[in-house]
Chimera marker file (.cmm) of the C-alpha trace (Angstrom):
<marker_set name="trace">
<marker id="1" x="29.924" y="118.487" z="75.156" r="1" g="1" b="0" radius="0.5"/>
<marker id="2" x="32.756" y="116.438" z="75.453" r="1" g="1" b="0" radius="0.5"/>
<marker id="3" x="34.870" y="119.158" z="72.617" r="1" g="1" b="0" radius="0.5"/>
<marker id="4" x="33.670" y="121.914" z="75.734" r="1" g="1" b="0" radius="0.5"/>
<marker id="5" x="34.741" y="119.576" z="78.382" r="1" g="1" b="0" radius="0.5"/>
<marker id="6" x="38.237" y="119.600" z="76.552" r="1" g="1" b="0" radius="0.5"/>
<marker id="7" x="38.812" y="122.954" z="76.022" r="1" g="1" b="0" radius="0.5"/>
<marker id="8" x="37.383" y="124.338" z="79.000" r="1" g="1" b="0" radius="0.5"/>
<marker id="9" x="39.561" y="121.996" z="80.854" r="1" g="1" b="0" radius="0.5"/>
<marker id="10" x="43.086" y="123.513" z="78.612" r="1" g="1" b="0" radius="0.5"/>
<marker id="11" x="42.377" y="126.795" z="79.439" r="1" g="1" b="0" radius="0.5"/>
<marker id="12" x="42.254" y="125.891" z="82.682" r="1" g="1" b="0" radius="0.5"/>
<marker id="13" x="45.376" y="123.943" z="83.043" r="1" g="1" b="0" radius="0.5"/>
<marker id="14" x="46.682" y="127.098" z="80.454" r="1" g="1" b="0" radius="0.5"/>
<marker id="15" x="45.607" y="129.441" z="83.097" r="1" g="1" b="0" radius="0.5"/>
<marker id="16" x="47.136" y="127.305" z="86.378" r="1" g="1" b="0" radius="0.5"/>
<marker id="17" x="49.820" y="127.406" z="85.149" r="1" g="1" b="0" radius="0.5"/>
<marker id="18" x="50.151" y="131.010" z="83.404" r="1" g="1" b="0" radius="0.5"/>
<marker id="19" x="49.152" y="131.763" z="87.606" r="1" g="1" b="0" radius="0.5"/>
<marker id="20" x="52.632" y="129.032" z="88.337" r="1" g="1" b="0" radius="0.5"/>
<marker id="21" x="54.863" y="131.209" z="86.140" r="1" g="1" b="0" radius="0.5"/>
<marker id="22" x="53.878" y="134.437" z="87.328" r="1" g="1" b="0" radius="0.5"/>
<marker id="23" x="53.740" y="133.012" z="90.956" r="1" g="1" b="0" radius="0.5"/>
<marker id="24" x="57.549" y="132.613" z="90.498" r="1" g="1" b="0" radius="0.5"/>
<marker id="25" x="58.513" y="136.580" z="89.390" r="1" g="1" b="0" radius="0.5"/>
<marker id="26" x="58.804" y="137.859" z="92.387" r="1" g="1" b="0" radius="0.5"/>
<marker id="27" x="60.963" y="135.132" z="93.891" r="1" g="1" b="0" radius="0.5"/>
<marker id="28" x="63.572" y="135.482" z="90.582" r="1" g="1" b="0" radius="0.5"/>
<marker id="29" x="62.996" y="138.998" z="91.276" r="1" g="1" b="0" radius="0.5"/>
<marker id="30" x="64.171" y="139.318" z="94.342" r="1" g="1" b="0" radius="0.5"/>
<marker id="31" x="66.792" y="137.214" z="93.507" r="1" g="1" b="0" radius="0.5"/>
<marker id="32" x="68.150" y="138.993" z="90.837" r="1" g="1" b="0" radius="0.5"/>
<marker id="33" x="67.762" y="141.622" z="92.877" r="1" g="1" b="0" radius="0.5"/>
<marker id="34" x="70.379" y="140.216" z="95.956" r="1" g="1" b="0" radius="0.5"/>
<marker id="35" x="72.754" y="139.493" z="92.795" r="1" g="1" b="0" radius="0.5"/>
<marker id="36" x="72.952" y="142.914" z="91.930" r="1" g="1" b="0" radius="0.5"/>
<marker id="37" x="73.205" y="144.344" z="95.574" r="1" g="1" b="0" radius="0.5"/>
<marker id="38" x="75.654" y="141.412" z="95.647" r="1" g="1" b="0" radius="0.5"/>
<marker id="39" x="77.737" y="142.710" z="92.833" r="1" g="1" b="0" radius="0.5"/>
<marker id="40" x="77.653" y="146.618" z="94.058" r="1" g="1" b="0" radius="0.5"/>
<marker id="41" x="78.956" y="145.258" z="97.501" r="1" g="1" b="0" radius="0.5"/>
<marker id="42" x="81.741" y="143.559" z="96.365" r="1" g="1" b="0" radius="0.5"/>
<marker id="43" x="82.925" y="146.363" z="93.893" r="1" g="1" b="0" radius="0.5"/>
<marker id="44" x="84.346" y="148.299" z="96.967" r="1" g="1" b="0" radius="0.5"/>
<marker id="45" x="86.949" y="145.172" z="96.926" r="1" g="1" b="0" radius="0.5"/>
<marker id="46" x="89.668" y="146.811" z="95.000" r="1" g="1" b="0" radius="0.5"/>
<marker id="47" x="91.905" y="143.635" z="95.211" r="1" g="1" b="0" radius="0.5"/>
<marker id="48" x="89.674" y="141.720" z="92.420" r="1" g="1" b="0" radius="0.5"/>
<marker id="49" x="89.956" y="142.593" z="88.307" r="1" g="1" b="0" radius="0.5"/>
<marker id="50" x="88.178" y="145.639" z="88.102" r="1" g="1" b="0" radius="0.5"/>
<marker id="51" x="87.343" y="144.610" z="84.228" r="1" g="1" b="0" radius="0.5"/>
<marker id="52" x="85.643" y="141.548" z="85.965" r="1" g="1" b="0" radius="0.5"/>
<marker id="53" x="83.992" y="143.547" z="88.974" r="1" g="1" b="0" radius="0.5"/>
<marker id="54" x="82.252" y="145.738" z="86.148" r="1" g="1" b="0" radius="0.5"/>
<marker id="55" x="81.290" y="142.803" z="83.510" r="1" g="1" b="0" radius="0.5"/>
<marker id="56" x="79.649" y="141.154" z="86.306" r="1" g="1" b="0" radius="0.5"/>
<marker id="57" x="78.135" y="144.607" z="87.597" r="1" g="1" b="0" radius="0.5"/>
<marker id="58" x="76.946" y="144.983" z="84.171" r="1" g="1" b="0" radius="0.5"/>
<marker id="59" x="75.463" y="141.217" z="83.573" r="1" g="1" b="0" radius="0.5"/>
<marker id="60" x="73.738" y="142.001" z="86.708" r="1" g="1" b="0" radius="0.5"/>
<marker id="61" x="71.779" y="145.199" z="85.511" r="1" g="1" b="0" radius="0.5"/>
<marker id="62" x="71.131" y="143.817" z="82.015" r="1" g="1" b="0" radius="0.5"/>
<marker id="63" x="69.398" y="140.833" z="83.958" r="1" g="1" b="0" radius="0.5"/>
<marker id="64" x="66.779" y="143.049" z="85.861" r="1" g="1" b="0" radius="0.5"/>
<marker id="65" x="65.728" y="144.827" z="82.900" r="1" g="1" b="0" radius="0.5"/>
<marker id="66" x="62.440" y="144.577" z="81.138" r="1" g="1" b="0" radius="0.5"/>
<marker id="67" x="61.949" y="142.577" z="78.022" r="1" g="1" b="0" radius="0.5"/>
<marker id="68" x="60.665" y="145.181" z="75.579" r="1" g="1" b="0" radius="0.5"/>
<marker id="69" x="62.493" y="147.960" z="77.108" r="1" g="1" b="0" radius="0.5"/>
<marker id="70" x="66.266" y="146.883" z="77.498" r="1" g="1" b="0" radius="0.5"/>
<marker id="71" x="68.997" y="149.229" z="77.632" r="1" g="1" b="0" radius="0.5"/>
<marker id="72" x="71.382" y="149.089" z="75.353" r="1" g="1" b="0" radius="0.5"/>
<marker id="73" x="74.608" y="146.608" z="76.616" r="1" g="1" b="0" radius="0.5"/>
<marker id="74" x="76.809" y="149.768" z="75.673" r="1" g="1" b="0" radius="0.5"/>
<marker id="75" x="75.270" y="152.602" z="77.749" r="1" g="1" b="0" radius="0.5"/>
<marker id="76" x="75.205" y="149.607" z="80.816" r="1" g="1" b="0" radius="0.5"/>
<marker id="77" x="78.369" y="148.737" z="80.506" r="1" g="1" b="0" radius="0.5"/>
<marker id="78" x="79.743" y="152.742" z="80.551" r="1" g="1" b="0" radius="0.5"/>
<marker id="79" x="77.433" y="152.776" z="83.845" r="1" g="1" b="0" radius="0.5"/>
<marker id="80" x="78.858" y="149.473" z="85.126" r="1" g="1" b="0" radius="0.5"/>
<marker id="81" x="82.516" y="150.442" z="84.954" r="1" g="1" b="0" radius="0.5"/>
<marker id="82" x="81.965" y="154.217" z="86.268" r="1" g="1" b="0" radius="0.5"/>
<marker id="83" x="79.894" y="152.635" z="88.941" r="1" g="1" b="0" radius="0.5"/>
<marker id="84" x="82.605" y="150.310" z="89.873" r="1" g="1" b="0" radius="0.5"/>
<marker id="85" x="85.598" y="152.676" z="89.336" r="1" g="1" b="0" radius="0.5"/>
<marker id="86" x="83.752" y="154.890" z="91.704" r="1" g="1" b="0" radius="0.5"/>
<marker id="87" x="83.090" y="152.260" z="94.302" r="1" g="1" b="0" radius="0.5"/>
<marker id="88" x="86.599" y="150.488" z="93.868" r="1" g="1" b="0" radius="0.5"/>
<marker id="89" x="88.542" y="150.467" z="97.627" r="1" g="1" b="0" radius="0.5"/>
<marker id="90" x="85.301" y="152.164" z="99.620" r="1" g="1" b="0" radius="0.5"/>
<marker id="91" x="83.696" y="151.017" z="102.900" r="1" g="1" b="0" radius="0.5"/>
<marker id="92" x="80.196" y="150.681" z="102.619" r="1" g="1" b="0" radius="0.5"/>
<marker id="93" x="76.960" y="148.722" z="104.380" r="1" g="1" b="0" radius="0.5"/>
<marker id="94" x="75.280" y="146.273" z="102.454" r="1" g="1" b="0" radius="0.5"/>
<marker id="95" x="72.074" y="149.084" z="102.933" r="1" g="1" b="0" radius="0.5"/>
<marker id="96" x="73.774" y="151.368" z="100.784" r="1" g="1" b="0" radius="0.5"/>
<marker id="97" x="74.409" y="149.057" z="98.178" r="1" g="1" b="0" radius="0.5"/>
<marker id="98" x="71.113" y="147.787" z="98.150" r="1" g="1" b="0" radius="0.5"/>
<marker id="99" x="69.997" y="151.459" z="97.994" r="1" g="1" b="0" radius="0.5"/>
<marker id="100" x="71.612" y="152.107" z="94.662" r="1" g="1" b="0" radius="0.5"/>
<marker id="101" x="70.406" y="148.234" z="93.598" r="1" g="1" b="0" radius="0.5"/>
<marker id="102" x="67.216" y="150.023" z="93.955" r="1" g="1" b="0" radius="0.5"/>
<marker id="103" x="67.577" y="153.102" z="92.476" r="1" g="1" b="0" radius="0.5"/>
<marker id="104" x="68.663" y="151.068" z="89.434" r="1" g="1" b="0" radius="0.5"/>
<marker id="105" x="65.959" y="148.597" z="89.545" r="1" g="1" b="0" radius="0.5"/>
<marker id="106" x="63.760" y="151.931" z="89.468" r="1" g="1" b="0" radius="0.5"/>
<marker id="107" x="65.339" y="153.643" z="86.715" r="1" g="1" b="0" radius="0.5"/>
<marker id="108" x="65.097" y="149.799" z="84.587" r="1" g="1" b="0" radius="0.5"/>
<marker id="109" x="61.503" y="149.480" z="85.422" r="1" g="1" b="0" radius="0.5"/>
<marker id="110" x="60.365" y="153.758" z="84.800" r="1" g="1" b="0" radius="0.5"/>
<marker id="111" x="58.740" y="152.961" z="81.146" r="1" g="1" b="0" radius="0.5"/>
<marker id="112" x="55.248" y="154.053" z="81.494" r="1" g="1" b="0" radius="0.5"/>
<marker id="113" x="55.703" y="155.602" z="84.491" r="1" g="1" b="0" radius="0.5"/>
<marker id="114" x="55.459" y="158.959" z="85.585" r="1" g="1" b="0" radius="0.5"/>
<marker id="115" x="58.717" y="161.310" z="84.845" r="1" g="1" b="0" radius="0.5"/>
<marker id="116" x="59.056" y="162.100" z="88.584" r="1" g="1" b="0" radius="0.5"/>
<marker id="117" x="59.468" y="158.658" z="89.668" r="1" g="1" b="0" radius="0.5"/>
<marker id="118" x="62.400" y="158.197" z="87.163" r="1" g="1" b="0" radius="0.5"/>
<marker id="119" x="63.806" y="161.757" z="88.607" r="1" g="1" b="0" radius="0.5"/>
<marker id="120" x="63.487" y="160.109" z="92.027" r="1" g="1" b="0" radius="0.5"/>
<marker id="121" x="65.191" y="157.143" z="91.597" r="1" g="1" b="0" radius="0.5"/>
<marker id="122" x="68.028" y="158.954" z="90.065" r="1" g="1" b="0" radius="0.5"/>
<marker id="123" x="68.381" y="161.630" z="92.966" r="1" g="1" b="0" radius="0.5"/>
<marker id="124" x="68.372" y="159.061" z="95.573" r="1" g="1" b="0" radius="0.5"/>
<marker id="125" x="71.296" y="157.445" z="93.680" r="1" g="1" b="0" radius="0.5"/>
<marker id="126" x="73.175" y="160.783" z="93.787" r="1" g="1" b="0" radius="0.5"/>
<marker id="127" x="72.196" y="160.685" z="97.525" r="1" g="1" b="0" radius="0.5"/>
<marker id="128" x="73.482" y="157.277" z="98.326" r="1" g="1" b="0" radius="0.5"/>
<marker id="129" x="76.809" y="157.963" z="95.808" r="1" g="1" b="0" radius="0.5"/>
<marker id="130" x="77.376" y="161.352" z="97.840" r="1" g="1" b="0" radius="0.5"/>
<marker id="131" x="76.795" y="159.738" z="101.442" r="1" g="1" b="0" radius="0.5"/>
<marker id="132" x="79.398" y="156.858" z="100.871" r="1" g="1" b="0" radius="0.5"/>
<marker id="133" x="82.132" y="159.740" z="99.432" r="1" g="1" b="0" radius="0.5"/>
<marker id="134" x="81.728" y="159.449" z="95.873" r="1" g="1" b="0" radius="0.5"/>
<marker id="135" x="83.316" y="162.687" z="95.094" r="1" g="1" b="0" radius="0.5"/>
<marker id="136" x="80.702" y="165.378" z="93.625" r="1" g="1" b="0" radius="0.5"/>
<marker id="137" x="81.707" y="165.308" z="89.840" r="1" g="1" b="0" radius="0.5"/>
<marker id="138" x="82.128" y="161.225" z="89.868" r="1" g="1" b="0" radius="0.5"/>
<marker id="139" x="78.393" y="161.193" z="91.039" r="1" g="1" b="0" radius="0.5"/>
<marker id="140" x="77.019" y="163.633" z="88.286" r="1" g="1" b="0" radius="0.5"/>
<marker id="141" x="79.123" y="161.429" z="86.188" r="1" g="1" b="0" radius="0.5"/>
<marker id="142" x="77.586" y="158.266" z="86.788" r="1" g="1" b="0" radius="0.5"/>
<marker id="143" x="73.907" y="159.862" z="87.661" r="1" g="1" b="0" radius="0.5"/>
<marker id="144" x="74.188" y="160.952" z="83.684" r="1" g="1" b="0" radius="0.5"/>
<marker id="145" x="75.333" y="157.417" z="82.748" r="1" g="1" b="0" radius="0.5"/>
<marker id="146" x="72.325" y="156.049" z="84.838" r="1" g="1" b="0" radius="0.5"/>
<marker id="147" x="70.111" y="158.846" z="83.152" r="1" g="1" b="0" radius="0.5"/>
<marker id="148" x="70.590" y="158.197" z="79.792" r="1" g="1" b="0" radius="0.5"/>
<marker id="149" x="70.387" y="154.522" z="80.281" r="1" g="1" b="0" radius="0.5"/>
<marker id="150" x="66.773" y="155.498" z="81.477" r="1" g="1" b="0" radius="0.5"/>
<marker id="151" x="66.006" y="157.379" z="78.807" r="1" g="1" b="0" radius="0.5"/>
<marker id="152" x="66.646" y="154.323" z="76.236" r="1" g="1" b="0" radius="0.5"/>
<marker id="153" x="64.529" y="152.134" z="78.602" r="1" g="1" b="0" radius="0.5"/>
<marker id="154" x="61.635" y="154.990" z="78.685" r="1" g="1" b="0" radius="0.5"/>
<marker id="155" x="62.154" y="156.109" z="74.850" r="1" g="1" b="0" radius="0.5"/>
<marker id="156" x="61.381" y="159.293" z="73.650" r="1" g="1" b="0" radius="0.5"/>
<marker id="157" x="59.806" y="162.002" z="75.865" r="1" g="1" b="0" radius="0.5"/>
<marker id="158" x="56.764" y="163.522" z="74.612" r="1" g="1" b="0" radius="0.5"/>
<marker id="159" x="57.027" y="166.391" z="72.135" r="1" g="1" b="0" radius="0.5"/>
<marker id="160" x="54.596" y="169.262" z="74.070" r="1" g="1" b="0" radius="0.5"/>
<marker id="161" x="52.072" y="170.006" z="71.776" r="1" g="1" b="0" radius="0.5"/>
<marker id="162" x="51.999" y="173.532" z="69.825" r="1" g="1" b="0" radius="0.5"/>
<marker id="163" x="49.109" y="175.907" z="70.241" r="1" g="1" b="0" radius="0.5"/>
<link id1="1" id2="2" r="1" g="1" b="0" radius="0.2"/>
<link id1="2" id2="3" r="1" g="1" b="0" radius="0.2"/>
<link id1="3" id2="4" r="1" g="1" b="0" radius="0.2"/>
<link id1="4" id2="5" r="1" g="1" b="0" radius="0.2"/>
<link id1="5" id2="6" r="1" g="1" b="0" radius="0.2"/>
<link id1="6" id2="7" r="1" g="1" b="0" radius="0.2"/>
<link id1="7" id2="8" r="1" g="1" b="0" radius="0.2"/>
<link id1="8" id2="9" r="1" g="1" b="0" radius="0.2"/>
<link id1="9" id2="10" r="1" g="1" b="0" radius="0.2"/>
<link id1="10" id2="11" r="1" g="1" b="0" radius="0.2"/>
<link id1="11" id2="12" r="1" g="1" b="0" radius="0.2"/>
<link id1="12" id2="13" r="1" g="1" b="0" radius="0.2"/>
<link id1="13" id2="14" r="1" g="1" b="0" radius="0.2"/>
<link id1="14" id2="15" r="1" g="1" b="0" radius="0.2"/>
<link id1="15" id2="16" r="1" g="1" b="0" radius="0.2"/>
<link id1="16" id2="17" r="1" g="1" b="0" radius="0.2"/>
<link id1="17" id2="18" r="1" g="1" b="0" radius="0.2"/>
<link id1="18" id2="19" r="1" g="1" b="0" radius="0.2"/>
<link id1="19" id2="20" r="1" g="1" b="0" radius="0.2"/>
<link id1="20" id2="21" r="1" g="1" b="0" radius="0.2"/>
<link id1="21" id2="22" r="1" g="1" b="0" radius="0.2"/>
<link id1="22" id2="23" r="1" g="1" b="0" radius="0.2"/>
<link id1="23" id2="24" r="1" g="1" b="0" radius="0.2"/>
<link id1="24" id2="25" r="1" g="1" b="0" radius="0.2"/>
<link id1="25" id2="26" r="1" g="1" b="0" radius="0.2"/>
<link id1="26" id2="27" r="1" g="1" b="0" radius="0.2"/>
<link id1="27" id2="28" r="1" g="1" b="0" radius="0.2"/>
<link id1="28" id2="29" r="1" g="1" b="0" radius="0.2"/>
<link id1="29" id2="30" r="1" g="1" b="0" radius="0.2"/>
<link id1="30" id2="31" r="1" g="1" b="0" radius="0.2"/>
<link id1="31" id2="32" r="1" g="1" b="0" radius="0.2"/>
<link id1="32" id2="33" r="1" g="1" b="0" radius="0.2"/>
<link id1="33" id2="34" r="1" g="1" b="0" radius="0.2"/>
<link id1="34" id2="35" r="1" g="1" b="0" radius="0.2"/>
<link id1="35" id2="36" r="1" g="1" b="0" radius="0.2"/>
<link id1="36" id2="37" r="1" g="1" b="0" radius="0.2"/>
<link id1="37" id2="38" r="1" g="1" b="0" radius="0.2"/>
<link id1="38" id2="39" r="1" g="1" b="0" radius="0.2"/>
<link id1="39" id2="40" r="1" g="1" b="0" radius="0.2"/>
<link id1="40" id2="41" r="1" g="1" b="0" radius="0.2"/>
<link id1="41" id2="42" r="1" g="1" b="0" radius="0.2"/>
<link id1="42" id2="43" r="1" g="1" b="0" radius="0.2"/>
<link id1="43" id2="44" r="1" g="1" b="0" radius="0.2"/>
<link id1="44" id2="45" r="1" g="1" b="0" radius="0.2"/>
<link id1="45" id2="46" r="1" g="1" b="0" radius="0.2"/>
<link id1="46" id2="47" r="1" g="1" b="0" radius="0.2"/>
<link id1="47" id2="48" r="1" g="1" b="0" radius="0.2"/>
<link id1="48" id2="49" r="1" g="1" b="0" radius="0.2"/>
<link id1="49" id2="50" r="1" g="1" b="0" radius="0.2"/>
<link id1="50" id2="51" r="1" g="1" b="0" radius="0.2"/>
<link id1="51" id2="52" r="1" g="1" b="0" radius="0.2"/>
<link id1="52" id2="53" r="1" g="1" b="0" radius="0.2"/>
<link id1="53" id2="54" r="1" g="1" b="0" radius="0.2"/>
<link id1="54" id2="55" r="1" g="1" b="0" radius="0.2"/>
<link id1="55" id2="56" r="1" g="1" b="0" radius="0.2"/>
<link id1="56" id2="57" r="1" g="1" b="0" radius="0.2"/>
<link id1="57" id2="58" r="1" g="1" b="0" radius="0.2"/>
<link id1="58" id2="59" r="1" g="1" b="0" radius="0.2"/>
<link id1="59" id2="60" r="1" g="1" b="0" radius="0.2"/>
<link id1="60" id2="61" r="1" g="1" b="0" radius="0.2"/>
<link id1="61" id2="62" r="1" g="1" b="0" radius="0.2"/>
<link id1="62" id2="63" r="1" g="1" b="0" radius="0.2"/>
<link id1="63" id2="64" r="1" g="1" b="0" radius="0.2"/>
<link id1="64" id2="65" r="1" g="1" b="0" radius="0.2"/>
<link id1="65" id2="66" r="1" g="1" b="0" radius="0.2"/>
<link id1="66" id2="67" r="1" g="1" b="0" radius="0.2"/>
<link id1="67" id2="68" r="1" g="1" b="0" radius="0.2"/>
<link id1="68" id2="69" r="1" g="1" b="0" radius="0.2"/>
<link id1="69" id2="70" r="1" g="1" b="0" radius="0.2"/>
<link id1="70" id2="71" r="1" g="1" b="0" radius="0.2"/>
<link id1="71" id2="72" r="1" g="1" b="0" radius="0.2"/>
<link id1="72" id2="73" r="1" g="1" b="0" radius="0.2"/>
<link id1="73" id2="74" r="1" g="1" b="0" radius="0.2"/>
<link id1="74" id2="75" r="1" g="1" b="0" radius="0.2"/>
<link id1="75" id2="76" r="1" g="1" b="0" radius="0.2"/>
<link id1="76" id2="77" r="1" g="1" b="0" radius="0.2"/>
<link id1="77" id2="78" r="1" g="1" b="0" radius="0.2"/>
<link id1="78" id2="79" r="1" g="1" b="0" radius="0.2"/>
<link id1="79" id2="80" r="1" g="1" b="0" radius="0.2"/>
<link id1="80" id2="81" r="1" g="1" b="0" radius="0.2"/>
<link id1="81" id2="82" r="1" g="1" b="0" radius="0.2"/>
<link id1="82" id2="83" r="1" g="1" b="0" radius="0.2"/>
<link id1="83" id2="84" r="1" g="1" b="0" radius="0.2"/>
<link id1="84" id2="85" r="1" g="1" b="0" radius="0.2"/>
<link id1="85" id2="86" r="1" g="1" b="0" radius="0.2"/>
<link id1="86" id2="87" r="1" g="1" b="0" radius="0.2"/>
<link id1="87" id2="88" r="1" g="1" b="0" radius="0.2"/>
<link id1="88" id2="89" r="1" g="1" b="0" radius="0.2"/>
<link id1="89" id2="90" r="1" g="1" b="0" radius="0.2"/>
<link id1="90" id2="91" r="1" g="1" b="0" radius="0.2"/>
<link id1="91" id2="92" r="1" g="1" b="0" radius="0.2"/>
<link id1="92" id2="93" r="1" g="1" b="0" radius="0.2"/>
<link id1="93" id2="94" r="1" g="1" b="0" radius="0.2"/>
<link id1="94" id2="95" r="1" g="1" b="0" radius="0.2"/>
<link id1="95" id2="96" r="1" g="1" b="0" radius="0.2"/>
<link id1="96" id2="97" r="1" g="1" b="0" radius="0.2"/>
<link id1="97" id2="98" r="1" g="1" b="0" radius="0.2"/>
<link id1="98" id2="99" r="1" g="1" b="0" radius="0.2"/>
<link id1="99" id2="100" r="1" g="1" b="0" radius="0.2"/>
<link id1="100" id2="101" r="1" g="1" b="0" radius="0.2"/>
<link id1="101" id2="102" r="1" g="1" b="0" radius="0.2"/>
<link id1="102" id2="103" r="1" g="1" b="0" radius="0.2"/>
<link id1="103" id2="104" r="1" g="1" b="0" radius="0.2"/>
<link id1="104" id2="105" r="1" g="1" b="0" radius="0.2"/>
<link id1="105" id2="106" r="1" g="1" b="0" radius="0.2"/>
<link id1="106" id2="107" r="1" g="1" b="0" radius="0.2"/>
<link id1="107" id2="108" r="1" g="1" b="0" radius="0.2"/>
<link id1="108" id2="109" r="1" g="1" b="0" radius="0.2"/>
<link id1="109" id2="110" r="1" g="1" b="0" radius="0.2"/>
<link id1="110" id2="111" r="1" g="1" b="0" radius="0.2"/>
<link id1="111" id2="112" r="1" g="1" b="0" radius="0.2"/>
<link id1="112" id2="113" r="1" g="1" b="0" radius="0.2"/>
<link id1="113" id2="114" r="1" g="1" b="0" radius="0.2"/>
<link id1="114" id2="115" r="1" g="1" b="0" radius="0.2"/>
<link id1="115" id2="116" r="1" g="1" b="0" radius="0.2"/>
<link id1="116" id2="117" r="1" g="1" b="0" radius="0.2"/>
<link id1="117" id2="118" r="1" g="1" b="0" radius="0.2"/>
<link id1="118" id2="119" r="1" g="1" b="0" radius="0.2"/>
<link id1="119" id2="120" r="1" g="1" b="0" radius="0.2"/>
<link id1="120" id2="121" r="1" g="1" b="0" radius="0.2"/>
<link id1="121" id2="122" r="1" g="1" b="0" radius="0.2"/>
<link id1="122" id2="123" r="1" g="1" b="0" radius="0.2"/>
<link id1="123" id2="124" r="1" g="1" b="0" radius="0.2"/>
<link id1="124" id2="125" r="1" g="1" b="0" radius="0.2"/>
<link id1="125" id2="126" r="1" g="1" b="0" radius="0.2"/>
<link id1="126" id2="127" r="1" g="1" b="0" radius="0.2"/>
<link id1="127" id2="128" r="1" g="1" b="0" radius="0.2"/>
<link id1="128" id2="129" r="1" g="1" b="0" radius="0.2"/>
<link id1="129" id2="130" r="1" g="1" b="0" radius="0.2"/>
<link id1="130" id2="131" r="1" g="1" b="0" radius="0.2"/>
<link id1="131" id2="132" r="1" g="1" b="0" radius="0.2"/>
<link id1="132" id2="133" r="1" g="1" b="0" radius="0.2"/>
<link id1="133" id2="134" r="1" g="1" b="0" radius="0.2"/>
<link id1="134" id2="135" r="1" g="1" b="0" radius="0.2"/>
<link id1="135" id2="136" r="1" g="1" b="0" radius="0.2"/>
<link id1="136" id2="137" r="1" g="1" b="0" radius="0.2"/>
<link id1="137" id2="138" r="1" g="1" b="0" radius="0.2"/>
<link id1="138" id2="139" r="1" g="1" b="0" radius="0.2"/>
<link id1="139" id2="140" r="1" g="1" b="0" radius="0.2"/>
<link id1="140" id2="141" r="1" g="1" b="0" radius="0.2"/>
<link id1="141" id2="142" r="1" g="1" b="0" radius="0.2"/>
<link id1="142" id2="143" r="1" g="1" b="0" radius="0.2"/>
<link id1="143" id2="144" r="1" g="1" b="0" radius="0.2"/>
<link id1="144" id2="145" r="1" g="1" b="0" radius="0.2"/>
<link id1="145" id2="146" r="1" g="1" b="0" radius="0.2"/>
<link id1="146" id2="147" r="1" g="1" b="0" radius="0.2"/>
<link id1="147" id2="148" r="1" g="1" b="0" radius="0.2"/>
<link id1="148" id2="149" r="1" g="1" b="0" radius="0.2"/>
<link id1="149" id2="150" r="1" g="1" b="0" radius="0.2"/>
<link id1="150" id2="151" r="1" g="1" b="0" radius="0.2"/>
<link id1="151" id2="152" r="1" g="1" b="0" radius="0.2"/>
<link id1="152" id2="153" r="1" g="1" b="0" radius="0.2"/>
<link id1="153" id2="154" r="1" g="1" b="0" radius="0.2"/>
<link id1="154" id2="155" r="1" g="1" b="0" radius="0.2"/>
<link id1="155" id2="156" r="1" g="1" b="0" radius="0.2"/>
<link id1="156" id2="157" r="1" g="1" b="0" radius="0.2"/>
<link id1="157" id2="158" r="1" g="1" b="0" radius="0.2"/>
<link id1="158" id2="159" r="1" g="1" b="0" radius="0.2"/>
<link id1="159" id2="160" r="1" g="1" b="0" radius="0.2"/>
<link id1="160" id2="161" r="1" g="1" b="0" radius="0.2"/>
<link id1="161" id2="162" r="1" g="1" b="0" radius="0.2"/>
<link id1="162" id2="163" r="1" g="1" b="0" radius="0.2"/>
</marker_set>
């Protein structure tokens, strides 16, 4: 009894505080989150090292992704610094930044889910790049960097079966 006692009582302190650590995602979450509508704001600040501007740009990203289905730091950083080249000297609201924070955040977090989600995510990036006067071929620029670094967090599409 005392053996059951033991172990029943580990798995419960296991469990509390398996429930403590998961209890704290969303807050580091949303934090990581602010950082990278935080970094996408201030890339419209040309006056600051654009090299610096995209590193932290990129850090940012690489932090939100999931463990198991990174990115690749070289596909991130190509987004990072078209992304900030892009943005570089633009006015923009804090909502449109956290727009394309969240277009990202959907585009890190598509593995396993359906291939329209993914497709959204990326058009309402376009849409937020085109409404702050990212110029048409700098959008479908970046939208493919953005794309393929979805496609190494999703991995390979399905081969359609032949008849």
């Amino acid at each position: 009894m005392n053996v059951v006692d033991s172990s029943g009582w580990r798995v419960s302190l296991w469990m509390l505080l398996l429930a403590g650590g998961l209890a704290g995602q969303p807050s580091a979450q949303k934090d990581l989150q602010k950082e990278l509508t935080s970094k996408l704001s201030a890339s419209q600040h040309a006056h600051r090292d654009a090299t610096q501007r995209s590193d932290e740009l990129m850090n940012a990203i690489m932090a939100l992704a999931e463990a198991g289905h990174r990115p690749s730091r070289t596909s991130v950083a190509t987004l990072a610094r078209e992304l900030t080249e892009a943005l570089s000297g633009r006015k923009f609201p804090t909502a449109a930044a956290n727009q394309l924070a969240n277009s990202i955040i959907g585009v890190l977090h598509s593995a396993g889910t359906a291939t329209a989600e993914f497709r959204q995510s990326i058009s309402r990036f376009e849409k937020t790049l085109s409404g702050i006067g990212v110029s048409a071929t700098a959008t479908q620029t970046i939208a493919r960097r953005l794309t393929e670094v979805g496609k190494e967090v999703r991995g390979p599409e399905d081969t359609p079966l032949r008849p």
